[in-house]
Rosetta silent file (secondary structure, phi, psi, omega in degrees, C-alpha in Angstrom):
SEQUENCE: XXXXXXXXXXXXXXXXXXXXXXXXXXXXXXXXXXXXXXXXXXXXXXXXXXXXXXXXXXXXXXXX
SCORE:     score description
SCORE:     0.000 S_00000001
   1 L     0.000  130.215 -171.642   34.330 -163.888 -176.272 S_00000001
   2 L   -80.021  169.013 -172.682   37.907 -163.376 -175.872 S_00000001
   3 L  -124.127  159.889  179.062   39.067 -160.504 -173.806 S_00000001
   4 L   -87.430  167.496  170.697   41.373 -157.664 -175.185 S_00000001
   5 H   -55.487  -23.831 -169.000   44.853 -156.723 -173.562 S_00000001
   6 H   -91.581  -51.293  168.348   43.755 -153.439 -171.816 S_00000001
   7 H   -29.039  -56.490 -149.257   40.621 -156.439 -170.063 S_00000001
   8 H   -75.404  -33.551  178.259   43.519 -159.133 -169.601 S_00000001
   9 H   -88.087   -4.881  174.995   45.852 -156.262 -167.668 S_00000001
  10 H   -57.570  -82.678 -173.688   42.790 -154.928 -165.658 S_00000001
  11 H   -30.340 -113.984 -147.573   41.863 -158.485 -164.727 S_00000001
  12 L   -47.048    6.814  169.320   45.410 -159.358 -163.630 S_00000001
  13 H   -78.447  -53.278  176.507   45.930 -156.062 -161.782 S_00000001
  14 H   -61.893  -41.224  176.533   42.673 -156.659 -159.725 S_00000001
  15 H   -48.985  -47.004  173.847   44.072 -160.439 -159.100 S_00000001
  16 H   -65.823  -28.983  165.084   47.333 -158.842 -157.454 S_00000001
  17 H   -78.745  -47.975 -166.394   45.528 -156.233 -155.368 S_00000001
  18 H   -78.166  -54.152 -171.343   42.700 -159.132 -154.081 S_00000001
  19 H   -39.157  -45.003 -173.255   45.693 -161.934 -153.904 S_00000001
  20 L   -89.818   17.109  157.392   47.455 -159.519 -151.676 S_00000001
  21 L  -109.892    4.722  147.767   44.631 -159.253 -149.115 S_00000001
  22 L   -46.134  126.218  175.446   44.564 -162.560 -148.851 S_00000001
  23 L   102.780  -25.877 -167.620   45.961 -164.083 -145.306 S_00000001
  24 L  -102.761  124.040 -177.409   45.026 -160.592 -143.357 S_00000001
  25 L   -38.459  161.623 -178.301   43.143 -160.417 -140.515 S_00000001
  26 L   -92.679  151.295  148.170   40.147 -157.660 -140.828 S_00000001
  27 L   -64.178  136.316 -157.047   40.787 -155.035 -137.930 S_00000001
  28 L  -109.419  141.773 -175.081   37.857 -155.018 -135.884 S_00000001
  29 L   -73.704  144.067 -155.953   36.439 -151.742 -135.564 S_00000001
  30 L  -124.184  130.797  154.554   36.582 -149.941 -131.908 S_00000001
  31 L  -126.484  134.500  155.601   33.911 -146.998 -131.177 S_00000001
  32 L  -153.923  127.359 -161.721   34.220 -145.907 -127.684 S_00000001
  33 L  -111.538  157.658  168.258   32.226 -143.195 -126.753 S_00000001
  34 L   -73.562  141.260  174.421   32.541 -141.050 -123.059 S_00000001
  35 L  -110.937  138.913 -166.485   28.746 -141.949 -121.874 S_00000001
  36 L  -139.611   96.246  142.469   27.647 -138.270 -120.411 S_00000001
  37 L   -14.313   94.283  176.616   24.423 -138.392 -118.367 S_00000001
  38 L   -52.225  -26.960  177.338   21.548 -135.781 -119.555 S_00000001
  39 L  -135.922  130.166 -173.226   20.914 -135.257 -116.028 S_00000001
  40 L   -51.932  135.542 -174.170   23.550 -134.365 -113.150 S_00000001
  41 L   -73.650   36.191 -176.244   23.922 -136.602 -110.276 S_00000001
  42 L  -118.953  -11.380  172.322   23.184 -133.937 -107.709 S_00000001
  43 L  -116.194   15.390  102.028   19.713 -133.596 -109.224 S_00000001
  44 L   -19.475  -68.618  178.060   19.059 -137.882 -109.214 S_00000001
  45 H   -52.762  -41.481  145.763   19.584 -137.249 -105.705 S_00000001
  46 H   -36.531  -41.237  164.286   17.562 -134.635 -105.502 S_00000001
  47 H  -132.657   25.235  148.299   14.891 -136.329 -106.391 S_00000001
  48 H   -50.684  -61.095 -173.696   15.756 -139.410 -105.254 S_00000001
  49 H   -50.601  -45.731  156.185   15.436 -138.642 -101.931 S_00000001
  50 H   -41.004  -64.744  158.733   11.773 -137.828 -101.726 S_00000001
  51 H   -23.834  -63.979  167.340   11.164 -140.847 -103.786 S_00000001
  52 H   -40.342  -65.629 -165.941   12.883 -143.062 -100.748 S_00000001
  53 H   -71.187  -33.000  162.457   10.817 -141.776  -98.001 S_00000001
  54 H   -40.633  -98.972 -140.376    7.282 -142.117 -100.311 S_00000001
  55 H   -71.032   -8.351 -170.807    8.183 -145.729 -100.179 S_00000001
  56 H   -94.994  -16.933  174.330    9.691 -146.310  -97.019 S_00000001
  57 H   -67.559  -35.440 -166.984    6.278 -144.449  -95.544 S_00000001
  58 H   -85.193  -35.336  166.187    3.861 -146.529  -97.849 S_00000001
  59 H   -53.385  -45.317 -132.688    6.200 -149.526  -96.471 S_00000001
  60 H   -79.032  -41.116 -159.136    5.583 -148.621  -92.896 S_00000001
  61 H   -66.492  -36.917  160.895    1.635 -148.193  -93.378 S_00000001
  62 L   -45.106   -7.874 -161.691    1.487 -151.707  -95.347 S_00000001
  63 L  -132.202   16.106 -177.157    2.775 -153.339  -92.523 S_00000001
  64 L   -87.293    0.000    0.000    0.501 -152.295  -89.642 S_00000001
């Protein structure tokens, strides 16, 4: 099947728009997000701290 004129100028319209992304690198896409804790470090510490002495107590008793 033969192609009509209004096909044949599509066609070579799409060739010149693909032809001319030929050769070009893709840009690689960059997300960088701020990383934001849900919880503050003053309340990690908070209950950090407790945490530490449970094991350094449970250490002490383990080792009598």
């Amino acid at each position: 099947m033969a192609q009509t004129p209004q096909q044949r100028a599509a066609n070579a319209k799409f060739a010149r728009r693909e032809e001319a992304k030929m050769g070009k690198p893709v840009a690689p896409v960059v997300v960088k997000r701020d990383f934001k804790s849900p919880i503050s470090k003053g309340w990690i510490s908070t209950f950090d701290f407790p945490l530490l002495l449970l094991e350094q107590s449970c250490a002490d008793r383990s080792g009598r």
